[in-house]
Backbone as CSV, one residue per row, in Angstrom:
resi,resn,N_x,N_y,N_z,CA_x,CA_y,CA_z,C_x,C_y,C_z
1,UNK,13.072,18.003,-2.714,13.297,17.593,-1.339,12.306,16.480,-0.990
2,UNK,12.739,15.531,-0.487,11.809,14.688,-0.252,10.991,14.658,1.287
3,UNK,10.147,13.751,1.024,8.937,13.614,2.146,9.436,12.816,3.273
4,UNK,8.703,13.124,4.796,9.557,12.000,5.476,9.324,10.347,4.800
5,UNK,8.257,10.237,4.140,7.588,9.105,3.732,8.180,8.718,3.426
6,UNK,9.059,9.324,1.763,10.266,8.711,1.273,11.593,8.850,1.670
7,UNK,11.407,9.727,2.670,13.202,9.215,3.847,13.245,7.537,4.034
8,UNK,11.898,7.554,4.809,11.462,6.361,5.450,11.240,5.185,4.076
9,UNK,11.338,5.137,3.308,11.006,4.219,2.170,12.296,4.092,2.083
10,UNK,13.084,5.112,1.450,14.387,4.811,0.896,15.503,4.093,1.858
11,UNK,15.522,4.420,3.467,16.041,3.942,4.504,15.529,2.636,4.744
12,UNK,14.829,1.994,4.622,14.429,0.743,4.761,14.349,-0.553,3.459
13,UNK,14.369,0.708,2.259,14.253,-0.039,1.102,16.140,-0.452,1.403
14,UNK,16.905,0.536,1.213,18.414,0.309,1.434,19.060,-0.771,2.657
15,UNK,18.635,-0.582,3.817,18.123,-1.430,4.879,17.963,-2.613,4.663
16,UNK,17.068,-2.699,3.699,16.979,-4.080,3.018,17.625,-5.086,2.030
17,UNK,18.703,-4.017,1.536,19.783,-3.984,0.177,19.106,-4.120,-1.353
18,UNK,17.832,-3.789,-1.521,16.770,-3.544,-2.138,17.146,-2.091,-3.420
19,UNK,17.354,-2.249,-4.465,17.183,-1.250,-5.438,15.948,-0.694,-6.061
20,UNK,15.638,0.540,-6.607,14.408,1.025,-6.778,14.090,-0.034,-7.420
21,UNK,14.410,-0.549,-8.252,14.055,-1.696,-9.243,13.706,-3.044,-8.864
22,UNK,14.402,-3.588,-7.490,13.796,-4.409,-6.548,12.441,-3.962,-6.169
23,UNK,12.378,-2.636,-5.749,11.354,-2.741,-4.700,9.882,-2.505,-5.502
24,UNK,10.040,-1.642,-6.646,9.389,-1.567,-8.060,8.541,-2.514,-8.264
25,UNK,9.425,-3.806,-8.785,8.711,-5.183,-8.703,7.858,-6.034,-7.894
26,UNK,8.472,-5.604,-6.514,7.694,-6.440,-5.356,6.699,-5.686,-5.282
27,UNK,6.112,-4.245,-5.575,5.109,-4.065,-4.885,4.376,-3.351,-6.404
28,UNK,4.851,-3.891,-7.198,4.068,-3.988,-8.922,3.922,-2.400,-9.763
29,UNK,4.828,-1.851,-9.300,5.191,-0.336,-9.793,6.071,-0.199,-10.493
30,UNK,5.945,1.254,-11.125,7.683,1.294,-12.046,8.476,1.992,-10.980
31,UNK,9.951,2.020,-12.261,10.691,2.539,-10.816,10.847,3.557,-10.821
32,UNK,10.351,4.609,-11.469,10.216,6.209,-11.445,9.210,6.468,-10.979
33,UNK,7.804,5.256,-11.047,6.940,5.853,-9.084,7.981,5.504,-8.033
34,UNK,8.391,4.637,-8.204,9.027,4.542,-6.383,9.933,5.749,-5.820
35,UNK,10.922,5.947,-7.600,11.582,6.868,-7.439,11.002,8.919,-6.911
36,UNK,9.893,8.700,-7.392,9.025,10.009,-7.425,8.949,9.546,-5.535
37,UNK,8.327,8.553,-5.291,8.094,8.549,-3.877,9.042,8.790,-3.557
38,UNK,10.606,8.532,-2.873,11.382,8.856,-2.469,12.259,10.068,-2.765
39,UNK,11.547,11.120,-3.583,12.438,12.011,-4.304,11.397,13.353,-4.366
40,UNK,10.355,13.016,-4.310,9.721,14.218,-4.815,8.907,14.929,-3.448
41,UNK,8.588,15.973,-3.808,8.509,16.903,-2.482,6.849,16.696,-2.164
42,UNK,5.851,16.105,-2.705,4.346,16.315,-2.652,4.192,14.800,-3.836
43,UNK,3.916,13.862,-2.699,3.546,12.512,-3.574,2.195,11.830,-2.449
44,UNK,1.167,11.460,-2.948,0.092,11.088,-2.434,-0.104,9.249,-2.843
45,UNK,0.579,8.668,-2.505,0.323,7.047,-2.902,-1.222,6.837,-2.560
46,UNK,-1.888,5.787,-2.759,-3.208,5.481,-2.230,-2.688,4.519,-1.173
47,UNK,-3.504,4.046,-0.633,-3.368,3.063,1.146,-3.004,2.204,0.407
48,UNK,-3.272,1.346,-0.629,-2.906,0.173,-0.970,-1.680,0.121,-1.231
49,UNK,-0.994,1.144,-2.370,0.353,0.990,-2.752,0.829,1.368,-1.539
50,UNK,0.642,2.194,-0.296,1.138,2.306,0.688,1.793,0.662,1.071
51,UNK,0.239,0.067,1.594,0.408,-1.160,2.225,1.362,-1.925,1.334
52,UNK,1.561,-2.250,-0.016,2.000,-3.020,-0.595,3.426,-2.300,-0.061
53,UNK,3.789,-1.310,-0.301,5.410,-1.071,-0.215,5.449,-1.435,1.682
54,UNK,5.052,-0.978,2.118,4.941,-1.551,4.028,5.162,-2.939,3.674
55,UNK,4.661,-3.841,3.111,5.178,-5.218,3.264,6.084,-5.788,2.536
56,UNK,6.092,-4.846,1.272,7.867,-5.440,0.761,8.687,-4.718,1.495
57,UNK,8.786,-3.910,2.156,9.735,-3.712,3.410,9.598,-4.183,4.665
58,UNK,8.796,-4.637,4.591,8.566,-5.406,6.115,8.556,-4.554,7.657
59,UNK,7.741,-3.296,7.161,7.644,-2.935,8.268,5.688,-2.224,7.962
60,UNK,5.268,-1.740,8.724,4.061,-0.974,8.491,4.095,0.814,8.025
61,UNK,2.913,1.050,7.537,2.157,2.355,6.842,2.823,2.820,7.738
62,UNK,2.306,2.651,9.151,2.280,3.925,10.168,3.882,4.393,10.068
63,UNK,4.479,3.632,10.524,6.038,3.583,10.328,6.389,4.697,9.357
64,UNK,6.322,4.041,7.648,6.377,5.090,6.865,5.612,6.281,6.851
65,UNK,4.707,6.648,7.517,4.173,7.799,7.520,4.876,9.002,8.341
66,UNK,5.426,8.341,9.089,6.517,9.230,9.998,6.223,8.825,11.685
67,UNK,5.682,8.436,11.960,5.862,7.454,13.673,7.162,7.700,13.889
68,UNK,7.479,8.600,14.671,9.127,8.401,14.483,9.835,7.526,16.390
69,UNK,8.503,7.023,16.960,8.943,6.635,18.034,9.609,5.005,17.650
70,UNK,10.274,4.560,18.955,11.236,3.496,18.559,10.066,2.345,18.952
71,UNK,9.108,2.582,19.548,7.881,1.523,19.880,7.036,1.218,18.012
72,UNK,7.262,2.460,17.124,6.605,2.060,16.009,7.537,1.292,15.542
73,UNK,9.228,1.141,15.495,9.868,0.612,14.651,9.516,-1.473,15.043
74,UNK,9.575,-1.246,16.633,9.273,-2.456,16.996,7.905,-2.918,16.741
75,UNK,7.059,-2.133,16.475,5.567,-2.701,16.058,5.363,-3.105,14.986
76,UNK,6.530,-2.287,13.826,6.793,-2.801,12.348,6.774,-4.149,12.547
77,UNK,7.992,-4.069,13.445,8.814,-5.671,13.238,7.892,-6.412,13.655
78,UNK,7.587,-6.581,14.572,6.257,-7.554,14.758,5.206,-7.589,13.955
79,UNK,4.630,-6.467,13.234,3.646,-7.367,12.274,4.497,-7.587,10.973
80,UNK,5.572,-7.757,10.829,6.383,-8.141,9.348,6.442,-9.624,9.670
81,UNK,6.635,-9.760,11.268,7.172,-11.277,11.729,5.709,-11.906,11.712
82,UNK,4.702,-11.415,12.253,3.073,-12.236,12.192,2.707,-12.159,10.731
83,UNK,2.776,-11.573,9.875,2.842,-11.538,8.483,3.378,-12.846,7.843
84,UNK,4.204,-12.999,7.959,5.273,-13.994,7.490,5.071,-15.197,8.242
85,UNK,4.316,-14.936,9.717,3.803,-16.745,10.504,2.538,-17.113,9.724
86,UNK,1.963,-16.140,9.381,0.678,-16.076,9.051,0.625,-16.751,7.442
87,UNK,1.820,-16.691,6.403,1.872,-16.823,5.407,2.873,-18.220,5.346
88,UNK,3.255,-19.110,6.109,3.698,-20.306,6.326,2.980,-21.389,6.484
89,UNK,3.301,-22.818,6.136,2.418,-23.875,5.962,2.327,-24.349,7.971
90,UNK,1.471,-25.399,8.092,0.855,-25.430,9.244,2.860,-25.639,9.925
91,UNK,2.876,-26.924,9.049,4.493,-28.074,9.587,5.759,-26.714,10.155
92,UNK,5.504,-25.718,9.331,6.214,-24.470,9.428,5.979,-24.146,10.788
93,UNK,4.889,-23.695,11.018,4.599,-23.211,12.668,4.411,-24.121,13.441
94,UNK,4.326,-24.965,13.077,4.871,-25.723,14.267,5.996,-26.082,14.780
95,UNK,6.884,-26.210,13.299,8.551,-26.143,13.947,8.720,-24.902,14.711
96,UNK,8.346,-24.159,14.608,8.472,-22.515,14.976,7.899,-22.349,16.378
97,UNK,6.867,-22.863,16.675,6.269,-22.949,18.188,7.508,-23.557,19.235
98,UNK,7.971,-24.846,18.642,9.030,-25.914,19.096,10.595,-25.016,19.488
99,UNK,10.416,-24.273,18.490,11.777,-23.629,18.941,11.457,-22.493,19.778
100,UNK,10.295,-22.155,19.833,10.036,-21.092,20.682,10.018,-21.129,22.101
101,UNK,9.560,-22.843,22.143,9.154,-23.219,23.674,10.349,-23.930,23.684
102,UNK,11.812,-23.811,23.464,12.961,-24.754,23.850,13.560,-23.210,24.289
103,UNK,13.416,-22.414,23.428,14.223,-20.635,23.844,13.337,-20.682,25.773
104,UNK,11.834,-20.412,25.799,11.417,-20.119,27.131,11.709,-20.552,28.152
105,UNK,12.668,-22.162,27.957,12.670,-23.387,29.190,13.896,-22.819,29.889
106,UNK,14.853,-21.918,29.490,15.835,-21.432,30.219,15.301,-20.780,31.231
């Protein structure tokens, strides 16, 4: 029986259209750990492989830990989205500011 952890892994890994074997790779595991995470009844990841699978899914730890309010799902999303501003060249955010402040002028 699995953990909410790996409810929450496997729902977001799928979510994502992501196979154990996708998600394996992105966050530098095999796919019978990922699979053990999502499958097995008593799995202890360390914070890091935590964090690493939180950002190849693009949402946060807390999230997968079981947060089950709809304010954590939106807090995911926002640091997946500052994640990803944060990891773009300057020319990037700045196009990105530009479209931000043409959305506010309505």
């Amino acid at each position: 029986m699995p953990t909410p952890l790996g409810e929450r892994v496997r729902e977001q890994r799928r979510k994502r259209g992501l196979t154990l074997e996708g998600l394996a790779e992105r966050v530098g595991s095999s796919k019978s750990y990922m699979w053990e995470i999502e499958n097995k009844e008593v799995v202890r990841p360390s914070a890091e492989k935590l964090a690493m699978i939180a950002t190849a899914l693009k949402t946060t730890v807390e999230y997968l830990l079981g947060d089950e309010s709809e304010k954590a799902e939106e807090n995911a999303k926002d640091t997946a989205f500052f994640r990803k501003y944060k990891s773009m060249t300057e020319p990037q955010k700045e196009q990105l500011r530009r479209i931000l402040d043409a959305l506010d002028d309505d």
